[in-house]
DRENDO-1510 file (C-alpha; in Angstrom, 1 decimal, always signed):
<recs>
REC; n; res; u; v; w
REC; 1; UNK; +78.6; +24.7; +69.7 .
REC; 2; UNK; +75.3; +26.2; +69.6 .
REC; 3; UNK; +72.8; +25.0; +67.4 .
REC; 4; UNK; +71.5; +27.8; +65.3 .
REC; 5; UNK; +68.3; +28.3; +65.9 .
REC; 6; UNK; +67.6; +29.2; +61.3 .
REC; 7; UNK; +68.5; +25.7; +61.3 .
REC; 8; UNK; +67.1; +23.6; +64.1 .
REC; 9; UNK; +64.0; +25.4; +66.6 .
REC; 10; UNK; +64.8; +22.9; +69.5 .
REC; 11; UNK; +68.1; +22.2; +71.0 .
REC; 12; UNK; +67.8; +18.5; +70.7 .
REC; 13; UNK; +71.1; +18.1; +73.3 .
REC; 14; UNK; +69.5; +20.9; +75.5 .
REC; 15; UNK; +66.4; +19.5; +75.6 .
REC; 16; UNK; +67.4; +16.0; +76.5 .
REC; 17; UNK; +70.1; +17.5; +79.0 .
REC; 18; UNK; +67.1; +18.9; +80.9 .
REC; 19; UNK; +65.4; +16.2; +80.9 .
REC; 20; UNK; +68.0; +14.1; +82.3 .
REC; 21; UNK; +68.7; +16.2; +85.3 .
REC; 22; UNK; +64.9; +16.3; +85.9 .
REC; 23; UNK; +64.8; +12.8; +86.0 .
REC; 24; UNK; +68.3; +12.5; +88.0 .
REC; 25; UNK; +67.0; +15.3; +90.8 .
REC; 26; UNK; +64.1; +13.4; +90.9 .
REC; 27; UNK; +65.5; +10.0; +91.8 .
REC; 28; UNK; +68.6; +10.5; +94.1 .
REC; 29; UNK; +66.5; +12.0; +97.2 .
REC; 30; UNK; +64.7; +9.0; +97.6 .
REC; 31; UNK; +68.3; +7.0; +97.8 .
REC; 32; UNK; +69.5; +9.8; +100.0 .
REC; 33; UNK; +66.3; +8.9; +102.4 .
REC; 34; UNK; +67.0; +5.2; +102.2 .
REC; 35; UNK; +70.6; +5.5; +103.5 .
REC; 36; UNK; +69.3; +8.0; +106.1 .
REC; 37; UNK; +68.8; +4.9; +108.1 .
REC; 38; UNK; +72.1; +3.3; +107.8 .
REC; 39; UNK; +74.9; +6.1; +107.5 .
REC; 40; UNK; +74.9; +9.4; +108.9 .
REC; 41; UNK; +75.1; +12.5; +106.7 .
REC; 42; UNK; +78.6; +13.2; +107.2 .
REC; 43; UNK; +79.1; +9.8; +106.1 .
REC; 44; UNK; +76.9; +9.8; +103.3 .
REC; 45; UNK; +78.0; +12.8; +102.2 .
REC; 46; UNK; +81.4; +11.2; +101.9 .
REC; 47; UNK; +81.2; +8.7; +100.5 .
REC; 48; UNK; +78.8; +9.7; +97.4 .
REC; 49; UNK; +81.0; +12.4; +96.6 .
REC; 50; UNK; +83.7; +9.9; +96.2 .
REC; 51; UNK; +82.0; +7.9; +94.0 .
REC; 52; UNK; +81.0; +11.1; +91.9 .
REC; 53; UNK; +84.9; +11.9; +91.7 .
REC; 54; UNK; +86.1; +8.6; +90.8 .
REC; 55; UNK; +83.3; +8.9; +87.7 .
REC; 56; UNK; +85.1; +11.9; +86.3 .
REC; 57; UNK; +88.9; +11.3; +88.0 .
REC; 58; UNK; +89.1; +9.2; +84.1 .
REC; 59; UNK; +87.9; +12.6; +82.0 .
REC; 60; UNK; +89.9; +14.6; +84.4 .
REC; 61; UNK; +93.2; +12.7; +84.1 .
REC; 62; UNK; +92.9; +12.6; +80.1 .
REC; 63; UNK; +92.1; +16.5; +79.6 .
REC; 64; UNK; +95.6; +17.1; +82.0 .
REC; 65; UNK; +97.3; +14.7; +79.9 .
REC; 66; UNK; +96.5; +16.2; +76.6 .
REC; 67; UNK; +96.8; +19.4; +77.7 .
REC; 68; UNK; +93.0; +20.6; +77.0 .
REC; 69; UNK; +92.9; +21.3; +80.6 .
REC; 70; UNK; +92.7; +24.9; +81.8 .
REC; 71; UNK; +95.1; +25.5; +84.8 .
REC; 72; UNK; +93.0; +28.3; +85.7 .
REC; 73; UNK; +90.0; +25.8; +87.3 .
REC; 74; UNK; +92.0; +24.8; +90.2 .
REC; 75; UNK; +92.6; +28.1; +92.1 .
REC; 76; UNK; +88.7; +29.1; +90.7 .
REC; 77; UNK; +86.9; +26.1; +92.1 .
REC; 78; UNK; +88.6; +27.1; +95.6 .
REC; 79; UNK; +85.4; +29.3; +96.9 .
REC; 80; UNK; +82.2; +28.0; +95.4 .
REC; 81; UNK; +83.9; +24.2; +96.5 .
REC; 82; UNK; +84.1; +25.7; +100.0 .
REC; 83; UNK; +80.3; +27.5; +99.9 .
REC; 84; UNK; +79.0; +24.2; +98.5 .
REC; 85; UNK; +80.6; +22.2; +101.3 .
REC; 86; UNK; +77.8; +24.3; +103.2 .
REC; 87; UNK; +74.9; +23.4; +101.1 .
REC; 88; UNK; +75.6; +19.6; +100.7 .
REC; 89; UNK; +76.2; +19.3; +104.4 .
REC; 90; UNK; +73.3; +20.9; +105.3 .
REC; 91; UNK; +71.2; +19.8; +102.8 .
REC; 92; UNK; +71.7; +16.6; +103.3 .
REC; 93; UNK; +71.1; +16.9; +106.8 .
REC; 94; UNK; +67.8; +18.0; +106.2 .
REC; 95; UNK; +66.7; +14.4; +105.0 .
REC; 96; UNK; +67.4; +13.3; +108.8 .
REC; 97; UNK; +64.7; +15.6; +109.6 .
REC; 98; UNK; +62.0; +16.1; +107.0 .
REC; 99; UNK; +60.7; +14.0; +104.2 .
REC; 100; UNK; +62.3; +14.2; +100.3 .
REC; 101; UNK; +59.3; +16.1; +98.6 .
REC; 102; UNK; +59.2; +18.5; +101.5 .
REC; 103; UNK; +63.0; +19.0; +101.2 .
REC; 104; UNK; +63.1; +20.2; +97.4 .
REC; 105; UNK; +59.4; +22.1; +97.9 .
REC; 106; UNK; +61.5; +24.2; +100.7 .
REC; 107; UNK; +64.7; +24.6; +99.0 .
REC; 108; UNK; +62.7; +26.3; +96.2 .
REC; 109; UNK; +63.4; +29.3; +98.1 .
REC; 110; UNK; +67.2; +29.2; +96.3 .
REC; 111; UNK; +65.1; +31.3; +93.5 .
REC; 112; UNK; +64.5; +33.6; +95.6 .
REC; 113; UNK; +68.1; +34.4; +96.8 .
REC; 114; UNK; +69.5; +34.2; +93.3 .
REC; 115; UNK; +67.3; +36.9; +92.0 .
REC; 116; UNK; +67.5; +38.9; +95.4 .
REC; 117; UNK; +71.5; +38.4; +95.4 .
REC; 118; UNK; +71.5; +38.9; +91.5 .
REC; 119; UNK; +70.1; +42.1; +92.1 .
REC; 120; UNK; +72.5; +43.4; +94.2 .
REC; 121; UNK; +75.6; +42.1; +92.2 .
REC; 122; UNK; +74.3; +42.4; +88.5 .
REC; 123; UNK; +73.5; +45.8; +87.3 .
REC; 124; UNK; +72.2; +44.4; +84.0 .
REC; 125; UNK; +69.7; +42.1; +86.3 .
REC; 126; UNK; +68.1; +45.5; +87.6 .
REC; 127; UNK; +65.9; +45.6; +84.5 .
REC; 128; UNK; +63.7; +43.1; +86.2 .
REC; 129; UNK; +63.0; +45.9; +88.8 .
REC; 130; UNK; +60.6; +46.9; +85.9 .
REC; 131; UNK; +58.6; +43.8; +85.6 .
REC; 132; UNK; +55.2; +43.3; +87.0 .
REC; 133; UNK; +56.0; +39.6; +86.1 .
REC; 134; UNK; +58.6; +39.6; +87.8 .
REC; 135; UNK; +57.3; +41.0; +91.5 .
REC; 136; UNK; +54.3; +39.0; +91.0 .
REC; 137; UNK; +56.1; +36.0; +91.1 .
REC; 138; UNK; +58.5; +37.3; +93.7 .
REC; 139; UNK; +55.2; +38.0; +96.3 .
REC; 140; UNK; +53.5; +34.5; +94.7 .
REC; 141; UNK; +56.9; +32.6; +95.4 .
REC; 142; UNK; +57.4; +34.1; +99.6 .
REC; 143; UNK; +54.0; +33.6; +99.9 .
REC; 144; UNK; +53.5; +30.1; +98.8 .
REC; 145; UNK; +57.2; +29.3; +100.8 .
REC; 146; UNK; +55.6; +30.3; +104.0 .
REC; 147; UNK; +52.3; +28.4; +103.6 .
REC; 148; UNK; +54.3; +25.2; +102.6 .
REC; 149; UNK; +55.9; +25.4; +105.6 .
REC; 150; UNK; +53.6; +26.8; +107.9 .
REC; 151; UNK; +50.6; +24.2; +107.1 .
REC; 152; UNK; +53.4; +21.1; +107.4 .
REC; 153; UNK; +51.5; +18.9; +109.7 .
REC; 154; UNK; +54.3; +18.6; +112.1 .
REC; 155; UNK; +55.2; +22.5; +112.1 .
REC; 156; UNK; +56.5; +23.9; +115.1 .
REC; 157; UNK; +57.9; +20.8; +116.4 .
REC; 158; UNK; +62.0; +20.6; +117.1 .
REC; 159; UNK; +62.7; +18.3; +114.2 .
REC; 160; UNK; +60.4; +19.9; +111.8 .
REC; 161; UNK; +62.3; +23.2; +112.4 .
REC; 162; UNK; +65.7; +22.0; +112.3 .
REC; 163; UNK; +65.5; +20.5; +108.5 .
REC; 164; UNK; +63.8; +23.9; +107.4 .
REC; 165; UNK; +66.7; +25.8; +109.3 .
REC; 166; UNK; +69.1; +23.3; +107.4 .
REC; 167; UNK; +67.1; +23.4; +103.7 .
REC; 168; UNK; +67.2; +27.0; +103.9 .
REC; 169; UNK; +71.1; +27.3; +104.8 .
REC; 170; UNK; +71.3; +24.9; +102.0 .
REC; 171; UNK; +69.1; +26.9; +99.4 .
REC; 172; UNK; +71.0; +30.3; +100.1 .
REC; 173; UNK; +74.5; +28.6; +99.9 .
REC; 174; UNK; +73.0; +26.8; +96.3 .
REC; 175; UNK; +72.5; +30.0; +95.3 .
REC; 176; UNK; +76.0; +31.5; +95.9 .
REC; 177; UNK; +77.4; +28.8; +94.1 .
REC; 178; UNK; +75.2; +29.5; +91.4 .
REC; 179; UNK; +75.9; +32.8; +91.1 .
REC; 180; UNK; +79.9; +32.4; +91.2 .
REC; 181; UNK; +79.8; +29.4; +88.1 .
REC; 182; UNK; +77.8; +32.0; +86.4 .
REC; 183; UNK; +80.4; +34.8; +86.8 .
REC; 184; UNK; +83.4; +33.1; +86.8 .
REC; 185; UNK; +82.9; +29.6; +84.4 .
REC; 186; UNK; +81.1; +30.8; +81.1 .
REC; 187; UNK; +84.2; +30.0; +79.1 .
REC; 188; UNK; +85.6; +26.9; +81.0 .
REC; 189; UNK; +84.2; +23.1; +80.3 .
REC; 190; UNK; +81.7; +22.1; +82.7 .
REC; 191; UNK; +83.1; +18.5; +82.7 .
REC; 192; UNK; +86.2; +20.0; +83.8 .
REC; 193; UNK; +85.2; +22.2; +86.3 .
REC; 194; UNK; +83.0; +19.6; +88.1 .
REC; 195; UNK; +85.5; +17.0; +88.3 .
REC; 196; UNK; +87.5; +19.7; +90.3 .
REC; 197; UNK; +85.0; +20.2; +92.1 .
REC; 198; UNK; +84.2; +17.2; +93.2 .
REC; 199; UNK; +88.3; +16.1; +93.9 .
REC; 200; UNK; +88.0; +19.0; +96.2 .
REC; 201; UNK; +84.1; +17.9; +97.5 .
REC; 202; UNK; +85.4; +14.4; +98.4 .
REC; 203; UNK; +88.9; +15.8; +100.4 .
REC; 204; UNK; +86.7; +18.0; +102.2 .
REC; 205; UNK; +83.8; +15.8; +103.5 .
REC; 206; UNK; +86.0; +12.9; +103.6 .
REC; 207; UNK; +88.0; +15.0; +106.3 .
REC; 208; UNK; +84.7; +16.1; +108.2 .
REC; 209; UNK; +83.2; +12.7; +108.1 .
REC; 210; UNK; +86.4; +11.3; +110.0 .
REC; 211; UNK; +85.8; +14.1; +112.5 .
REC; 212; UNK; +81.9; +14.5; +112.9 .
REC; 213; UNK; +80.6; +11.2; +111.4 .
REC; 214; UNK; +81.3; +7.5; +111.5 .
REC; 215; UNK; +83.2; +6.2; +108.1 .
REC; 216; UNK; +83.5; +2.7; +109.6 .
REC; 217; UNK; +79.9; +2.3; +109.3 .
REC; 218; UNK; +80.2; +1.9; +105.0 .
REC; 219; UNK; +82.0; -1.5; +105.8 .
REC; 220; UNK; +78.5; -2.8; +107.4 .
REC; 221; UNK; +76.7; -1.7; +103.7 .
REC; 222; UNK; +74.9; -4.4; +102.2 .
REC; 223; UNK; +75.2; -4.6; +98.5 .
REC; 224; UNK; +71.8; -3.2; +97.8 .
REC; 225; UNK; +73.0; +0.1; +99.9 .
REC; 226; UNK; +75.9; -0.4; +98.1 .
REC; 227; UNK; +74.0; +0.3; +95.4 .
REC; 228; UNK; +71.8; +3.1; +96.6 .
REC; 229; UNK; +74.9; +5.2; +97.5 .
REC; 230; UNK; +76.7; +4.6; +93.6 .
REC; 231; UNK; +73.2; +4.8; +92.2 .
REC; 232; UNK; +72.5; +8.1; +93.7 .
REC; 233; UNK; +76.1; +9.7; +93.6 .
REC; 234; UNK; +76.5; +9.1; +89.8 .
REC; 235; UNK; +72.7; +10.2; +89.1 .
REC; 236; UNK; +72.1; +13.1; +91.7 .
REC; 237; UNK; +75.8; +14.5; +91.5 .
REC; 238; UNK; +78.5; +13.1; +88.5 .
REC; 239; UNK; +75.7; +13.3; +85.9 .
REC; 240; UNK; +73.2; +15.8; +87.2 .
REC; 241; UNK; +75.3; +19.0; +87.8 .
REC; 242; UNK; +77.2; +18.7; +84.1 .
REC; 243; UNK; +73.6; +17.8; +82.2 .
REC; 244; UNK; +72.3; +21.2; +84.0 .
REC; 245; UNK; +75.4; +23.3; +83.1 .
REC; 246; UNK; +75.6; +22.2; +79.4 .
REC; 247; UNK; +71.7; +23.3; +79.2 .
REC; 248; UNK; +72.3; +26.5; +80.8 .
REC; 249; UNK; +75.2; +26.9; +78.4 .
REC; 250; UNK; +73.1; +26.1; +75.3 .
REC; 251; UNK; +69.5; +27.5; +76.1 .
REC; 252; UNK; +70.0; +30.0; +78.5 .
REC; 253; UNK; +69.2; +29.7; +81.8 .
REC; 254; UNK; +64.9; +30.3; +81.7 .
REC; 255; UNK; +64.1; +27.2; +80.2 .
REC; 256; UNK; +65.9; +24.9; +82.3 .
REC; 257; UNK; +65.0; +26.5; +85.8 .
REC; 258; UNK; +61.5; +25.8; +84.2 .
REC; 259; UNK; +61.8; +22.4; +83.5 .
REC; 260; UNK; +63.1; +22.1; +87.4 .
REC; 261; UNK; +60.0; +23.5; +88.7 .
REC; 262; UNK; +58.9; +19.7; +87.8 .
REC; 263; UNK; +61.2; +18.0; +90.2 .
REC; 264; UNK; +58.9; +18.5; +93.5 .
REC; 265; UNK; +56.3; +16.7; +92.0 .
REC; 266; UNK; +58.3; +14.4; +90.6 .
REC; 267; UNK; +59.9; +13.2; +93.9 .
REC; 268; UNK; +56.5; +13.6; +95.6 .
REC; 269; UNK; +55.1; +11.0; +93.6 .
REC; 270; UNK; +58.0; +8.4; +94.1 .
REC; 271; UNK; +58.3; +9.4; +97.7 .
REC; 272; UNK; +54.3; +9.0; +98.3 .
REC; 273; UNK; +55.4; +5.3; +96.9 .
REC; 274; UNK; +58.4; +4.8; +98.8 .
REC; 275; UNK; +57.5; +6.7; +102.0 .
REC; 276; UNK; +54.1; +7.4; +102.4 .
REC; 277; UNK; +54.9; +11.1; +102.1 .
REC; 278; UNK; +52.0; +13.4; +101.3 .
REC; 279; UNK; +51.0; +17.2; +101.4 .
REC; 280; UNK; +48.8; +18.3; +103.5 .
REC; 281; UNK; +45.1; +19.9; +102.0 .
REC; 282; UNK; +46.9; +23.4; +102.6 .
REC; 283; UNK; +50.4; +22.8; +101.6 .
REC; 284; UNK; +48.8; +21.9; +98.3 .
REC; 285; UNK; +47.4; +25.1; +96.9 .
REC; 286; UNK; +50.2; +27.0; +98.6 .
REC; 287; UNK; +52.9; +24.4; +96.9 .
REC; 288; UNK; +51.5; +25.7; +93.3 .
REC; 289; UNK; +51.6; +28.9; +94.4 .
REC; 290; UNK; +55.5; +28.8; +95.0 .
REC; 291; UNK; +56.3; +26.9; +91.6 .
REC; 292; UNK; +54.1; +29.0; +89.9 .
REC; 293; UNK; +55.6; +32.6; +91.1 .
REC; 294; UNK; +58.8; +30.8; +90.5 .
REC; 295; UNK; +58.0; +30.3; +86.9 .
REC; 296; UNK; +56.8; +33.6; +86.4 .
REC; 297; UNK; +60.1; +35.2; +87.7 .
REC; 298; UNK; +61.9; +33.5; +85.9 .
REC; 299; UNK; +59.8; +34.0; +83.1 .
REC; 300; UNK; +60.5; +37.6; +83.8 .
REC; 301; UNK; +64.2; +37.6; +82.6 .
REC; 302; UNK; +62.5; +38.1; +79.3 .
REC; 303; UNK; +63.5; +42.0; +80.0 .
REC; 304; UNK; +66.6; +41.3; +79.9 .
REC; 305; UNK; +67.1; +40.4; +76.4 .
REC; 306; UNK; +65.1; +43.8; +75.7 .
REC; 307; UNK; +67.7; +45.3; +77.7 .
</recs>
């Protein structure tokens, strides 16, 4: 239930669920890097997934059994499992290739494709075709997503350009899946919904890591990659994705898309510690540049609520 806002000014549950998925989306990528070096990312993919479903399989089995559960989740989970097979493939993938805080500075760009996409789906989001804000922080956003790239100090080279290609499939398909919660989920428990989603996450990759990856490798883990792989499944998936949607559901969805801006620094700093990852003096300034034109688009959605 929403708070009401005559009675409380902050959304004390909001608040700390943005938080937590801050501090979740911050941590995992550096996990996901570690095991870059041990499993590939069909593998990985596998196998965190699995661990995410066996953390809701409990919830999931109690709301069937006392009939809370709406039937409807399993035929509408069908397509945005299926487009974000694409984006956690791919994303993934993109940590073979280019460092963490590179990775979530790039697939920034998912802002982009949500409010382009939005546009063209959502005639009540056309009101944002009147906002100054709004195209400032659309130009401010492209621009600072090209410099990031373009100033990367190994730009141009073969791996370099594969994880952008990937991060940006990634992003786009993040966005469709997005988009279709949105639509199709405002009434439906998030808990339930995500533990759908990932039963049907882990049948999928579990079937494409048998074909494309090798699955025999996770019997060589060490209990500290073990760990990393539970650590980061129950962080960066179970708990992140249902903390998110419970904000958006609350607050709306401005103040927690804010609060994300946060995460590329976030990871940036822990990555500099774990993997000597820095910015380049250019990709600085133009790193800002897409985080704050992000924050003033979405800041933008303000003219909707006059709408």
């Amino acid at each position: 239930m929403v708070t009401n806002p005559q009675h409380r000014k902050i959304d004390l549950y909001a608040t700390f669920a943005c938080l937590g998925s801050l501090i979740c989306w911050s941590v995992a990528p550096i996990f996901i890097k570690l095991l870059t070096g041990v499993l590939d990312s069909w593998t990985q993919n596998a196998l965190r997934y699995g661990v995410a479903c066996l953390f809701w399989l409990p919830f999931l089995l109690a709301s069937i059994r006392n009939g809370s559960f709406d039937r409807r989740i399993w035929k509408l989970t069908l397509l945005p499992t299926a487009i974000n097979l694409l984006s956690q493939s791919c994303f993934t993938a993109s940590f073979y290739y280019i460092h963490p805080a590179f990775v979530d500075l790039a697939g920034k760009s998912s802002l982009l494709w949500i409010m382009g996409i939005s546009l063209l789906l959502f005639s009540r989001e056309r009101a944002l075709l009147r906002s100054k804000r709004f195209w400032s922080g659309i130009v401010l956003s492209a621009i600072g997503l090209v410099g990031v790239m373009v100033f990367h100090a190994d730009f141009g080279q073969k791996q370099t350009m594969t994880g952008i290609v990937l991060i940006q499939i990634a992003a786009a398909c993040w966005a469709a899946y997005t988009l279709i919660i949105r639509a199709r989920f405002t009434d439906i428990d998030s808990r339930a919904m995500f533990a759908v989603i990932c039963l049907y996450m882990t049948v999928g990759l579990t079937v494409l890591g048998f074909f494309f990856g090798r699955m025999e490798a996770s019997l060589t883990l060490s209990a500290w990659q073990w760990f990393w792989v539970v650590f980061s499944a129950i962080t960066g998936i179970a708990i992140s994705h249902v903390l998110y949607y419970s904000a958006l559901h609350r607050i709306g969805a401005m103040i927690p898309a804010m609060v994300m801006l946060a995460v590329p620094f976030c990871i940036l700093s822990l990555s500099h510690w774990v993997f000597h990852e820095t910015l380049t003096a250019m990709q600085w300034p133009f790193g800002v540049m897409l985080l704050i034109g992000a924050g003033l688009a979405i800041w933008s959605q303000e003219h909707l609520h006059r709408g």
